[in-house]
N, CA, C and O atoms as CSV, one atom per row, in Angstrom:
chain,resi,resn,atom,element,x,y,z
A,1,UNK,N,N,-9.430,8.672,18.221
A,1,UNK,CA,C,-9.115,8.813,16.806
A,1,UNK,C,C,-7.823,8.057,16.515
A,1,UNK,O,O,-6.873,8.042,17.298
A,2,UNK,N,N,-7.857,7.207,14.917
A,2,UNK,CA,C,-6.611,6.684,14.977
A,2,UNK,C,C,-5.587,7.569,14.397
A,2,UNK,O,O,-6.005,8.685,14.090
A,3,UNK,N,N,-4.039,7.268,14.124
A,3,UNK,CA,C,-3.250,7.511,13.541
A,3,UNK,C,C,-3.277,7.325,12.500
A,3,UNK,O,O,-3.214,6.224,11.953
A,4,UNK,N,N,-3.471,9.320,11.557
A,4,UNK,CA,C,-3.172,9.434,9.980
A,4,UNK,C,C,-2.264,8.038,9.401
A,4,UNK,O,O,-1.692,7.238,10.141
A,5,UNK,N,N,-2.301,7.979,7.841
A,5,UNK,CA,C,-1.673,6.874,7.141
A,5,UNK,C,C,-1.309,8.244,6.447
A,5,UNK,O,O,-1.907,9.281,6.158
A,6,UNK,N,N,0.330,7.593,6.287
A,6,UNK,CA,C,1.466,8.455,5.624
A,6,UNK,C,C,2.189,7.518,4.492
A,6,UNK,O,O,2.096,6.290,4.503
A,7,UNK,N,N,2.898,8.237,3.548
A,7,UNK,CA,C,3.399,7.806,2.338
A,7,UNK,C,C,4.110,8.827,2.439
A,7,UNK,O,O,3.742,9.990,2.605
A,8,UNK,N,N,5.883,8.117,2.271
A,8,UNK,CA,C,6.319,9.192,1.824
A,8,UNK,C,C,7.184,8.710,0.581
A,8,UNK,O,O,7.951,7.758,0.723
A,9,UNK,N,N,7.051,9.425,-0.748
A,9,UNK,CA,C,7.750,9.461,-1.741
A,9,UNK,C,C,8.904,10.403,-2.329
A,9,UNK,O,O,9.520,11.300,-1.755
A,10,UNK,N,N,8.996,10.007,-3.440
A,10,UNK,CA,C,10.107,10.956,-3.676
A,10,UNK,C,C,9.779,11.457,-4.687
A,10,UNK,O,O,9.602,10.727,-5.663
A,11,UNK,N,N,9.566,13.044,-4.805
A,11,UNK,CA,C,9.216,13.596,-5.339
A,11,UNK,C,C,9.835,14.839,-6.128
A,11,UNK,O,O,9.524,15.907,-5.601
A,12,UNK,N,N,10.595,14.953,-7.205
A,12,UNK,CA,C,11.362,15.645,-7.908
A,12,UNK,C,C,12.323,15.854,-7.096
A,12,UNK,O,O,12.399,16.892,-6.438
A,13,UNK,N,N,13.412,14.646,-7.015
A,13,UNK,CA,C,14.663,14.626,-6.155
A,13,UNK,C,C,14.245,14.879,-4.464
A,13,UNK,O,O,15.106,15.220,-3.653
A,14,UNK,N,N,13.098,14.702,-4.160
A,14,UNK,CA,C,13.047,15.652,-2.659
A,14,UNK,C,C,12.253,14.331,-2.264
A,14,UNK,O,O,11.825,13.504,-3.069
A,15,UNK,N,N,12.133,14.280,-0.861
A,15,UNK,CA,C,10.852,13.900,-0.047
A,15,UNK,C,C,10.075,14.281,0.396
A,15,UNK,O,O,10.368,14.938,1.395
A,16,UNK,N,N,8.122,14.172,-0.047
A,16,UNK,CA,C,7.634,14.147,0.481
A,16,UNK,C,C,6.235,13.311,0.933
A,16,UNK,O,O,5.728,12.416,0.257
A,17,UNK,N,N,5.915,13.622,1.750
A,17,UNK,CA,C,5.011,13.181,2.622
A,17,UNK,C,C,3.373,13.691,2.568
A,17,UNK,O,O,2.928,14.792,2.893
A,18,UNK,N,N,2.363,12.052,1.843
A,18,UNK,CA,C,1.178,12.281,1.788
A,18,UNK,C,C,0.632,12.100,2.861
A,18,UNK,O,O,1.420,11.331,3.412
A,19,UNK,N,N,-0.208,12.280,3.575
A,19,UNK,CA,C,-1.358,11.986,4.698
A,19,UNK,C,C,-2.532,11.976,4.747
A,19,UNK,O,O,-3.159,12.972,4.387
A,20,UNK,N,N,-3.187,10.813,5.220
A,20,UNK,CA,C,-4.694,10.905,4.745
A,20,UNK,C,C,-4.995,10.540,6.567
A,20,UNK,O,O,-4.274,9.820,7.258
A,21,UNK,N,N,-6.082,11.172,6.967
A,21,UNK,CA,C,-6.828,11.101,8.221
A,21,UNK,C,C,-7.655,10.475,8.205
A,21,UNK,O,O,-8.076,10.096,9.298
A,22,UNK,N,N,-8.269,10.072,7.098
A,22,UNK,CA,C,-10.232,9.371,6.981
A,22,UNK,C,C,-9.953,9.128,5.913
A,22,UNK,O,O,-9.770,9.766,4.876
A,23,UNK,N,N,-9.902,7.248,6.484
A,23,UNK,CA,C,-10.329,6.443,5.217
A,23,UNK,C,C,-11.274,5.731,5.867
A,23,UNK,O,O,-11.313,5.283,7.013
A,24,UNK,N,N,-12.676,5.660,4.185
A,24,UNK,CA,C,-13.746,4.749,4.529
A,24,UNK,C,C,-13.539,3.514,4.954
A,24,UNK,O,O,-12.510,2.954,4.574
A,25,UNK,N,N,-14.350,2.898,5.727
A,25,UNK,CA,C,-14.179,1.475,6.506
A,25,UNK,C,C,-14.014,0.740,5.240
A,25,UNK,O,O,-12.896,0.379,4.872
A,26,UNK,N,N,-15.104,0.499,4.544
A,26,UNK,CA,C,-15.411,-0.408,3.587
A,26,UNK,C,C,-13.883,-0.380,2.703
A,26,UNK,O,O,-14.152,-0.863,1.603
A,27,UNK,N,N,-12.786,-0.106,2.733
A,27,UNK,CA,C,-11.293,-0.021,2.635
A,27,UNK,C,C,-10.613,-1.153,3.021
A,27,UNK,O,O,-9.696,-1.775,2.485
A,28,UNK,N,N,-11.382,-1.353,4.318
A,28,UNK,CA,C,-10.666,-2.135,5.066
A,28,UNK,C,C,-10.719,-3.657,4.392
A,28,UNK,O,O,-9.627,-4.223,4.350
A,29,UNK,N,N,-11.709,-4.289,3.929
A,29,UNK,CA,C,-11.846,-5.325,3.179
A,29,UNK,C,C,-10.639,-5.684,1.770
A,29,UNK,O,O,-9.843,-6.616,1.652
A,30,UNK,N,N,-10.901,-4.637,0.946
A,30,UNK,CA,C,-10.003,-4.233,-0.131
A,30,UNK,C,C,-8.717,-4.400,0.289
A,30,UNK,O,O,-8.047,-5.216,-0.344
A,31,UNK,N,N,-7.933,-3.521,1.690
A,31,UNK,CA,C,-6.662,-3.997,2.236
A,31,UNK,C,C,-6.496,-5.483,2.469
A,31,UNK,O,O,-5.677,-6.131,1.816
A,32,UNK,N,N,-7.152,-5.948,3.259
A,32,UNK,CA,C,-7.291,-7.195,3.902
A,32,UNK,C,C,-6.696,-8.470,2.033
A,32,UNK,O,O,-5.900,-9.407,1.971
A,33,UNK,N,N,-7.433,-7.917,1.088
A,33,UNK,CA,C,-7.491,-8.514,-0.007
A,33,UNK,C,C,-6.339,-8.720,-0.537
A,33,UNK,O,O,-6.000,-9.847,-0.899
A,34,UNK,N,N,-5.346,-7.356,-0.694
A,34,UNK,CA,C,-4.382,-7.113,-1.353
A,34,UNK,C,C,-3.293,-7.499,-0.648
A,34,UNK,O,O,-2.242,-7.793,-1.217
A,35,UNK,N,N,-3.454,-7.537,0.778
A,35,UNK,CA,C,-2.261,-8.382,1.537
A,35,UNK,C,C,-2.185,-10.024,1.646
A,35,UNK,O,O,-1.273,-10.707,2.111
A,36,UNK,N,N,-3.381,-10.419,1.092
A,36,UNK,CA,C,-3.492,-12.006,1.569
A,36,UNK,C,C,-3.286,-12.847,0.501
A,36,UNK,O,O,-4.144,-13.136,-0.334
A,37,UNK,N,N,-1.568,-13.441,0.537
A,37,UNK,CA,C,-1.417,-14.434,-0.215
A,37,UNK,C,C,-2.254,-15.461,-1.070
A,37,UNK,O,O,-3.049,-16.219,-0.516
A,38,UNK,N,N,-2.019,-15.468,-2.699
A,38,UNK,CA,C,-2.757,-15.994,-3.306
A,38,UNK,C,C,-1.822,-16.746,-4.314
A,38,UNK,O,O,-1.184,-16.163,-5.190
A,39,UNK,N,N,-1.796,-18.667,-4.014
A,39,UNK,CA,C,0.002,-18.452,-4.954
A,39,UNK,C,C,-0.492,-18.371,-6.816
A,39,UNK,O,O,0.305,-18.186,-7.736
A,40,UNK,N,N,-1.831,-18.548,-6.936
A,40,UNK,CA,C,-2.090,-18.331,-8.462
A,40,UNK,C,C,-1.996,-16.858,-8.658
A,40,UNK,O,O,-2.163,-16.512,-9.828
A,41,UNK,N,N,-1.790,-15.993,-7.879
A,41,UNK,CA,C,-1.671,-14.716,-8.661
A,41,UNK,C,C,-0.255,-14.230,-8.803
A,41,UNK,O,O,0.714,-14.359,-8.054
A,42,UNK,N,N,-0.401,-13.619,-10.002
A,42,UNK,CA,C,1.053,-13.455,-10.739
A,42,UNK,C,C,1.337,-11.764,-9.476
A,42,UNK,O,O,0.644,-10.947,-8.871
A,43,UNK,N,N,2.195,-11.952,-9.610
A,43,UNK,CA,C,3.533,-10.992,-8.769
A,43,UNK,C,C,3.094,-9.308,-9.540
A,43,UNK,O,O,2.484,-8.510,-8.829
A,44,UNK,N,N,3.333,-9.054,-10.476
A,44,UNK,CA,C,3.184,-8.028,-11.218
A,44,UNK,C,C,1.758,-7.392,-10.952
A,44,UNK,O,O,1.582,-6.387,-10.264
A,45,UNK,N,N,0.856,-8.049,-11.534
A,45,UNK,CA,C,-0.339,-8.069,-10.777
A,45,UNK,C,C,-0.895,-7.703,-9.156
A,45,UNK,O,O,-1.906,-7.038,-8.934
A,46,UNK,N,N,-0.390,-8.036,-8.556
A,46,UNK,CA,C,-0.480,-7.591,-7.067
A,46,UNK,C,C,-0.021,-6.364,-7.042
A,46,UNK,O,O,-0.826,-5.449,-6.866
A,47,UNK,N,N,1.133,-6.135,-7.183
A,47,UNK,CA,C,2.219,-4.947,-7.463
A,47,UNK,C,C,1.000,-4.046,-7.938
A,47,UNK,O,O,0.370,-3.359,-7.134
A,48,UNK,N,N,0.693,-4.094,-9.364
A,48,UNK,CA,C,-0.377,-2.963,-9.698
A,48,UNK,C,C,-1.663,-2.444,-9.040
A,48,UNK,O,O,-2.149,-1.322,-8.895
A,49,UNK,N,N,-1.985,-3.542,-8.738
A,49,UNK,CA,C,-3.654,-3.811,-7.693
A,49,UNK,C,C,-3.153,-2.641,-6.543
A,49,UNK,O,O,-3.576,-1.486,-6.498
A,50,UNK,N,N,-2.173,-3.228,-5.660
A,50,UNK,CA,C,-2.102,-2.074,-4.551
A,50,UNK,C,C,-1.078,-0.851,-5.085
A,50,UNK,O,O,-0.726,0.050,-4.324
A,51,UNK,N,N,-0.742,-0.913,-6.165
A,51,UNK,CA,C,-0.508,0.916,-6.425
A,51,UNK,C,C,-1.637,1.699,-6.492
A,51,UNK,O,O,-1.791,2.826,-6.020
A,52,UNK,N,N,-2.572,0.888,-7.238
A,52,UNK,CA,C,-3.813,1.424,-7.615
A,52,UNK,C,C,-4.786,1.845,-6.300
A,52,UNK,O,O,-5.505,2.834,-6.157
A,53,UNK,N,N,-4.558,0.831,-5.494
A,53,UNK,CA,C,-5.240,1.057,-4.071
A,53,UNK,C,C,-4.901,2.040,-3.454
A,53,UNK,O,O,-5.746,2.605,-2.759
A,54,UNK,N,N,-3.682,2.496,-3.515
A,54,UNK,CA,C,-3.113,3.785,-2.588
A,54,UNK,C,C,-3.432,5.207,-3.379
A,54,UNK,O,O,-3.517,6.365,-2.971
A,55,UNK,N,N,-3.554,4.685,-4.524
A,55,UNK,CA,C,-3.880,6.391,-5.742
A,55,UNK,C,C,-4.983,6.850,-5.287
A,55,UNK,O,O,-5.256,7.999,-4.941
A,56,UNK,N,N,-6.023,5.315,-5.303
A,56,UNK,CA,C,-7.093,5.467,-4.838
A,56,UNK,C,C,-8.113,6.118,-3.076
A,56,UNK,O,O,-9.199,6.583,-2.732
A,57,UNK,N,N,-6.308,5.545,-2.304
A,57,UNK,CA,C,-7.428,5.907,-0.747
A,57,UNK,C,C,-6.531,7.369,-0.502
A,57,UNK,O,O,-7.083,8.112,0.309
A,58,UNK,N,N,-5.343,7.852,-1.028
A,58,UNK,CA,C,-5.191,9.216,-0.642
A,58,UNK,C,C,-5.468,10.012,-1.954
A,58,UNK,O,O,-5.052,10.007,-3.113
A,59,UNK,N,N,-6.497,10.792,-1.105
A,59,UNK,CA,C,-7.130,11.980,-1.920
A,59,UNK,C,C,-6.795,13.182,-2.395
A,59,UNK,O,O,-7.483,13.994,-3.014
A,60,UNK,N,N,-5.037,13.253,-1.856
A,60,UNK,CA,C,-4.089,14.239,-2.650
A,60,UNK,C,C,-4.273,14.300,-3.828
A,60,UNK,O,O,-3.923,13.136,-4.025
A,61,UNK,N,N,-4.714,14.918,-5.545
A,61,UNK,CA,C,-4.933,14.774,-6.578
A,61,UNK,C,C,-3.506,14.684,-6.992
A,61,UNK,O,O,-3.491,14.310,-8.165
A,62,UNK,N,N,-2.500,14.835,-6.613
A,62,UNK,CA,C,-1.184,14.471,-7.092
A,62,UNK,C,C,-0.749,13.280,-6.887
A,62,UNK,O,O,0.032,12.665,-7.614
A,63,UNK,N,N,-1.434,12.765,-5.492
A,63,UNK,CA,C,-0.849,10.816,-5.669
A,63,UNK,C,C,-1.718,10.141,-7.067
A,63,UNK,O,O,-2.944,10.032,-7.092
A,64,UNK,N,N,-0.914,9.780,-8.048
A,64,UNK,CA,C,-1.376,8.953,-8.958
A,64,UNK,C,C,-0.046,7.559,-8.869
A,64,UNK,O,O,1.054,7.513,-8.318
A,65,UNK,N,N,-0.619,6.832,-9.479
A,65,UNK,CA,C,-0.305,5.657,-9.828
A,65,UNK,C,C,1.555,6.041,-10.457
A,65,UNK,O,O,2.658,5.704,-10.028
A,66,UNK,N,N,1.228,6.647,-11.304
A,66,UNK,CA,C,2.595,7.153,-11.858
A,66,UNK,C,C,3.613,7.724,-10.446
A,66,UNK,O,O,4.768,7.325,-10.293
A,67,UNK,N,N,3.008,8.600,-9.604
A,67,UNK,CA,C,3.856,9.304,-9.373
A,67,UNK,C,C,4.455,8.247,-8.029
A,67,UNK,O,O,5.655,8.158,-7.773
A,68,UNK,N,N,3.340,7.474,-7.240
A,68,UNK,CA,C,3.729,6.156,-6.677
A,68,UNK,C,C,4.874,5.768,-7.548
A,68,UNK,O,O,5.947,6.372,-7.553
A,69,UNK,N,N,4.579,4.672,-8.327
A,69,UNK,CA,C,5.623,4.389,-9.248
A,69,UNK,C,C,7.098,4.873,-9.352
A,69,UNK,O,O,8.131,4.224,-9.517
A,70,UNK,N,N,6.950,5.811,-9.250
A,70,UNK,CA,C,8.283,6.752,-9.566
A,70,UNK,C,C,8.968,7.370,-8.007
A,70,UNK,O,O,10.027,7.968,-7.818
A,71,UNK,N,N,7.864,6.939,-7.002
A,71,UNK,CA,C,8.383,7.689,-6.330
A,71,UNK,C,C,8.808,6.961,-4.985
A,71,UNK,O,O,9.324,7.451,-3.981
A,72,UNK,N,N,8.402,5.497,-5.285
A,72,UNK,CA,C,9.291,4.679,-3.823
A,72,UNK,C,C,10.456,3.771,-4.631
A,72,UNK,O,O,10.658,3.510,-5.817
A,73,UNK,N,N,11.046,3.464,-3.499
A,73,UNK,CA,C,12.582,3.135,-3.773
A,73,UNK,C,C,12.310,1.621,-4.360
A,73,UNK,O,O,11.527,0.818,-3.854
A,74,UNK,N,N,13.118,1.393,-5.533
A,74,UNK,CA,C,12.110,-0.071,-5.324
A,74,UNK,C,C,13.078,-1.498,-4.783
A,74,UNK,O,O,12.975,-2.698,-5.039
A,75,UNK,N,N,13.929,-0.794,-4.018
A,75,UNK,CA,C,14.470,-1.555,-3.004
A,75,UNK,C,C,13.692,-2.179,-1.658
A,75,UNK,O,O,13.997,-3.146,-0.961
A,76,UNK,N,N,12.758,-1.405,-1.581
A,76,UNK,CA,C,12.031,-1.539,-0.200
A,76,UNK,C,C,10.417,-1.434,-0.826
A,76,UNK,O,O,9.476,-1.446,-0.033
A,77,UNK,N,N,10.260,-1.364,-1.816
A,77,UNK,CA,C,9.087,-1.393,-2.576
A,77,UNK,C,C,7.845,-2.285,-1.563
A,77,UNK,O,O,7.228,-1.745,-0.646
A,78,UNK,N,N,7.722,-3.339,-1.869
A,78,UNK,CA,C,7.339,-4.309,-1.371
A,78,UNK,C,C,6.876,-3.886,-0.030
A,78,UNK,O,O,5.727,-3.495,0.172
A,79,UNK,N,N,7.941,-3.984,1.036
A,79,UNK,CA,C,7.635,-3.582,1.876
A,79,UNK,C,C,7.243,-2.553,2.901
A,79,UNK,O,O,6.818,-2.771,4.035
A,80,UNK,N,N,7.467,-1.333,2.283
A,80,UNK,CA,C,6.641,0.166,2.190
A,80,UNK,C,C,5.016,-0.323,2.381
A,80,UNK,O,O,4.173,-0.209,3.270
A,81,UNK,N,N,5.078,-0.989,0.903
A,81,UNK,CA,C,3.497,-0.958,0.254
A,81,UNK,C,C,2.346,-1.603,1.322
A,81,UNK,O,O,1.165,-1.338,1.548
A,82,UNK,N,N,3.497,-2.779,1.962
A,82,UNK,CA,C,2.216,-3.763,2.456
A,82,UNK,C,C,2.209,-3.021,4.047
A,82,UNK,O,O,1.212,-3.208,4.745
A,83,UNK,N,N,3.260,-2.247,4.541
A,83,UNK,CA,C,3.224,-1.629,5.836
A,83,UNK,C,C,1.901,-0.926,5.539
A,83,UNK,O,O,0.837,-1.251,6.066
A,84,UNK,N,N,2.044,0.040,4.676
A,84,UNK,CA,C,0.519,1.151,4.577
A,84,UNK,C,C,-0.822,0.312,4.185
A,84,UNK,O,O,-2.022,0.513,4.368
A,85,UNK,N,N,-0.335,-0.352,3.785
A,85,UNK,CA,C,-1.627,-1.149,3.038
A,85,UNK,C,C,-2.406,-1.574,4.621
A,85,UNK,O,O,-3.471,-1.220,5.127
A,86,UNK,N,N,-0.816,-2.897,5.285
A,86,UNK,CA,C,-1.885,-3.200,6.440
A,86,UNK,C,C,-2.552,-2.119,7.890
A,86,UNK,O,O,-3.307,-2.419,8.815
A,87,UNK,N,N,-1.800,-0.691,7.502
A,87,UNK,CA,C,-2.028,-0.013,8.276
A,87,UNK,C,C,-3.324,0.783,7.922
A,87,UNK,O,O,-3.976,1.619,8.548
A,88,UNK,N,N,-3.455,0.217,6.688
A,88,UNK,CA,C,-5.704,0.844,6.188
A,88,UNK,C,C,-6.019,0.088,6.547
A,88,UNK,O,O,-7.058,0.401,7.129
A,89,UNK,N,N,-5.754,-1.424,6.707
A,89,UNK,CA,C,-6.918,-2.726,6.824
A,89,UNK,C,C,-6.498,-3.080,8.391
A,89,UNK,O,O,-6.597,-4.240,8.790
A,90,UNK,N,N,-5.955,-1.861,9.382
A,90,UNK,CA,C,-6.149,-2.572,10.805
A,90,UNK,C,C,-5.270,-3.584,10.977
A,90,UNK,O,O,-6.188,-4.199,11.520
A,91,UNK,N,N,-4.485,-4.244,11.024
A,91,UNK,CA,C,-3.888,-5.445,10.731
A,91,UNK,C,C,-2.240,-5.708,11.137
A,91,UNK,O,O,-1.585,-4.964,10.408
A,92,UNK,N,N,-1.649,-6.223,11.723
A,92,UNK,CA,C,-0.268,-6.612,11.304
A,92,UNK,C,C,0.305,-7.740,10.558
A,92,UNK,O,O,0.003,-8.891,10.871
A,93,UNK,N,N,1.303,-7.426,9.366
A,93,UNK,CA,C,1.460,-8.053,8.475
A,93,UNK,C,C,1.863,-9.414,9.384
A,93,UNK,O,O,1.274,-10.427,9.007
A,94,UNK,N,N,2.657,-9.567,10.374
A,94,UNK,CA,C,2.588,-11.293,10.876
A,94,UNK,C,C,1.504,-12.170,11.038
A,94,UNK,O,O,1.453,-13.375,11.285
A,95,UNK,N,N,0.338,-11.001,10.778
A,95,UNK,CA,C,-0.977,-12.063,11.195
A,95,UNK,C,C,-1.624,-12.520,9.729
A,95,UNK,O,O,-2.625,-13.221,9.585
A,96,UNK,N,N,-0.668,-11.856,8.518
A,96,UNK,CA,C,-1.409,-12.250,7.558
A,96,UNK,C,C,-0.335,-12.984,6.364
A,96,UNK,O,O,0.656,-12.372,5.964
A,97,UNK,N,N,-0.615,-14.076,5.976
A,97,UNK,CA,C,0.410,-14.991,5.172
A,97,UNK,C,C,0.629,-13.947,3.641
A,97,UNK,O,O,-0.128,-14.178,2.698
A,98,UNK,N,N,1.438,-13.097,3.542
A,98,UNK,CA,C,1.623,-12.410,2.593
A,98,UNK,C,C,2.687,-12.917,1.256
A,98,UNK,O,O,3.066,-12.358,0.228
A,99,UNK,N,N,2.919,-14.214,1.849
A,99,UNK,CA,C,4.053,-15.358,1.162
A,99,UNK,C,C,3.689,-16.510,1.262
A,99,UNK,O,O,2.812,-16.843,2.059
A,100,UNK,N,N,4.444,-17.536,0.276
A,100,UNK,CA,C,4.135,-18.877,0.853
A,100,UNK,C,C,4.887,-19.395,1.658
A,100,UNK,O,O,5.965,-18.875,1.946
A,101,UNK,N,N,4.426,-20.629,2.230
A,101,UNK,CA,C,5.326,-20.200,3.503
A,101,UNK,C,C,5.536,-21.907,2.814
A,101,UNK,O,O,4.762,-22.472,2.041
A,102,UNK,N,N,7.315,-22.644,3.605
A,102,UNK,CA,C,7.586,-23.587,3.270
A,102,UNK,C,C,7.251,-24.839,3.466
A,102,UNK,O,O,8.008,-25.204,4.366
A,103,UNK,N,N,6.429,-25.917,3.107
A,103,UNK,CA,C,5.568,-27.931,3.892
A,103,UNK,C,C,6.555,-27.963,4.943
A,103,UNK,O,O,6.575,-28.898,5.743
């Protein structure tokens, strides 16, 4: 069995911690998607796509989009997101061009 996927936010001044044990495979594609550099897509856009993805794969009825939003630092935003993200789609982020990289 693999290792639960965790989120932890901040949640009315406090931290805590979502966990999901079983996510569907067919996930794994969708991750794979949202991590893989695309330079026509706008920034903001991505940003929303995988908030939406995480509301979507933990089945806590309290993770929503909003409370994501509100509830990671958005200092480390970014990179929170794509750790969990590549940790649904199997993956380490060095193996996947999540930037452009420089000619």
């Amino acid at each position: 069995m693999s290792d639960p996927v965790s989120m932890t936010l901040m949640v009315n001044g406090k931290e805590k911690t979502f966990t999901e044990t079983f996510i569907p495979a067919k996930r794994l594609l969708e991750a794979i998607d949202l991590l893989t550099f695309e330079e026509r897509r706008d920034l903001k856009v991505i940003a929303e796509e995988r908030v939406k993805f995480l509301s979507e794969v933990f089945t806590d009825k309290n993770v929503t989009e909003e409370l994501i939003w509100n509830g990671f630092n958005a200092l480390n935003f970014n990179n929170e997101v794509a750790e969990i993200i590549a940790q649904i789609g199997g993956i380490e982020l060095k193996n996947v061009m999540t930037e452009p990289t420089e000619d």
